[in-house]
C-alpha positions in Angstrom: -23.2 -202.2 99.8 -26.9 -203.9 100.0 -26.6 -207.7 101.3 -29.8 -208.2 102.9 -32.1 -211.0 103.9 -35.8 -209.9 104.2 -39.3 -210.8 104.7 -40.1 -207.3 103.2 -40.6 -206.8 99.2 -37.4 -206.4 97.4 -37.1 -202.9 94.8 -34.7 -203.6 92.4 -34.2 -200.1 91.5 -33.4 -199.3 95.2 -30.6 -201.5 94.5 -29.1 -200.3 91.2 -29.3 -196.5 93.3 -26.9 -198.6 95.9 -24.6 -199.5 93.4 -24.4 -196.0 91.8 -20.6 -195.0 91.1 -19.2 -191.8 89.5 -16.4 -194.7 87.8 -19.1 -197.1 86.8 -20.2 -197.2 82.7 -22.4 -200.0 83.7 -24.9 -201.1 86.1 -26.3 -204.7 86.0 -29.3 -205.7 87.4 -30.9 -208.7 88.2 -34.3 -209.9 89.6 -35.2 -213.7 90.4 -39.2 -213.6 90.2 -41.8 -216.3 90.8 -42.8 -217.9 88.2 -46.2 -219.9 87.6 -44.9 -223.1 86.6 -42.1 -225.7 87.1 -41.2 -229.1 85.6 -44.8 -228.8 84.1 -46.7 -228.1 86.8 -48.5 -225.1 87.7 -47.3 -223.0 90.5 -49.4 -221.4 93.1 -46.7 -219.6 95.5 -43.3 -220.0 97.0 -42.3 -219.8 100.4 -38.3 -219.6 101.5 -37.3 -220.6 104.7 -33.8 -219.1 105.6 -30.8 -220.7 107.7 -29.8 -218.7 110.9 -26.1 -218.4 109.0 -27.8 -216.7 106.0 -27.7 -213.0 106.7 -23.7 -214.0 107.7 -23.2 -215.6 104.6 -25.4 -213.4 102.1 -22.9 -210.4 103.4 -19.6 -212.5 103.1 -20.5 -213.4 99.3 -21.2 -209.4 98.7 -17.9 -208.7 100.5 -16.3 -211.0 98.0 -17.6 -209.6 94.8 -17.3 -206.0 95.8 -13.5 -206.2 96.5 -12.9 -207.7 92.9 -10.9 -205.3 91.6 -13.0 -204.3 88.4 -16.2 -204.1 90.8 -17.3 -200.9 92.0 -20.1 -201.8 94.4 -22.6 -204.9 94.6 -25.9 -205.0 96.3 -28.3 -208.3 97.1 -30.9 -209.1 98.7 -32.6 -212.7 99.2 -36.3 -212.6 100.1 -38.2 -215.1 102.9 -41.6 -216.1 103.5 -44.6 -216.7 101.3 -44.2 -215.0 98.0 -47.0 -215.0 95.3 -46.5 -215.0 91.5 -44.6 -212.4 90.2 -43.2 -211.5 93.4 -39.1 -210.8 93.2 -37.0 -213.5 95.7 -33.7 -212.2 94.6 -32.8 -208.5 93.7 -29.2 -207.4 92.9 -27.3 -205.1 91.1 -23.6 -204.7 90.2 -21.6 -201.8 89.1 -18.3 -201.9 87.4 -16.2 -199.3 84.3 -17.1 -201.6 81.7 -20.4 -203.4 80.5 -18.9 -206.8 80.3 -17.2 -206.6 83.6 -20.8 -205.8 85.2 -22.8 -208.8 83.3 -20.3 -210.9 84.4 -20.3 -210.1 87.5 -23.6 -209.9 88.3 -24.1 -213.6 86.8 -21.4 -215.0 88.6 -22.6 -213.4 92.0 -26.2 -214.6 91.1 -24.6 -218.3 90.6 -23.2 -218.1 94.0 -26.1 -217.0 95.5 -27.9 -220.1 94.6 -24.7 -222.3 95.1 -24.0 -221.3 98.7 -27.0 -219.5 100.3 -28.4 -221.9 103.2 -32.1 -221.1 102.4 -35.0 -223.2 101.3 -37.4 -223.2 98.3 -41.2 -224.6 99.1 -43.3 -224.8 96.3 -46.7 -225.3 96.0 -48.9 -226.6 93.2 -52.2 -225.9 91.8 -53.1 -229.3 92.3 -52.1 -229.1 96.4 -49.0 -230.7 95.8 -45.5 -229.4 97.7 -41.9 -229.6 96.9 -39.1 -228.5 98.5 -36.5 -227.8 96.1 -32.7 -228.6 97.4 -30.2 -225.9 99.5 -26.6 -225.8 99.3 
C-alpha cells in the first residue's frame, strides 16, 4: 500500500505496479492534474500547502479502502508545493476482482481524498491574482 504525501513528482504507473494483485481483473487509476483555467480564469500554477496531520490521515483513508472486502490493494499519493501546468497533485490506483468494484472504488477513495485531506489549494492567475481554494 502507497499513501504518501510528497513534494517529489507523483508516477502514476508506479502506483498501478503497487496495486498489482494476482486476484485483481482490474486496476483503476487516477491522476488529478493542473489544469490552465478555473471559473474562467487562466491559471498560471498551483501550490498546496499540507497540514502536519496529513501524512496521518492520507494513510488512515488508504487503510480504510484497502480493508474493504472487494479491495485488493489501494495506493495514493497527494503532492505539495509549487506545481506547474500539467503537473499531477493526486495519483492513485485501486485494484479489486471485478472492473466495477475498482472504478468504484477508486472514485469514492478520490472523493474522500478531497473531503477529508487537511491540505490547501493556492492558485495563481495570469493576471497576478491568488485564490486559495477551501480544505476540509
Amino acid at each position: 500500500m502507497i499513501a504518501a504525501i510528497s513534494d517529489q513528482p507523483l508516477d502514476v504507473a508506479a502506483h498501478e505496479a503497487a496495486v498489482a494483485h494476482p486476484a485483481a481483473g482490474a486496476t483503476v487509476s487516477f491522476a488529478g492534474v493542473v489544469r490552465d483555467h478555473d471559473g474562467g480564469k487562466s491559471v498560471t500554477e498551483l501550490e498546496y500547502v499540507g497540514h502536519p496531520t496529513a501524512q496521518a490521515l492520507v494513510e488512515e483513508i488508504a487503510a480504510e479502502f484497502a480493508a474493504r472486502p472487494e479491495v485488493h490493494a489501494v495506493a495514493i499519493s497527494h503532492r505539495v508545493g509549487l506545481l506547474g501546468i500539467g503537473d499531477v497533485a493526486l495519483a492513485c490506483a485501486v485494484s479489486a476482482s471485478h472492473r466495477g468494484q475498482a472504478f468504484t472504488a477508486c472514485a469514492e477513495l478520490v472523493d474522500e481524498v478531497k473531503a477529508r485531506l487537511p491540505i490547501w489549494k493556492r492558485q495563481v492567475f495570469t493576471d497576478g491574482a491568488e485564490e486559495w481554494v477551501a480544505c476540509p
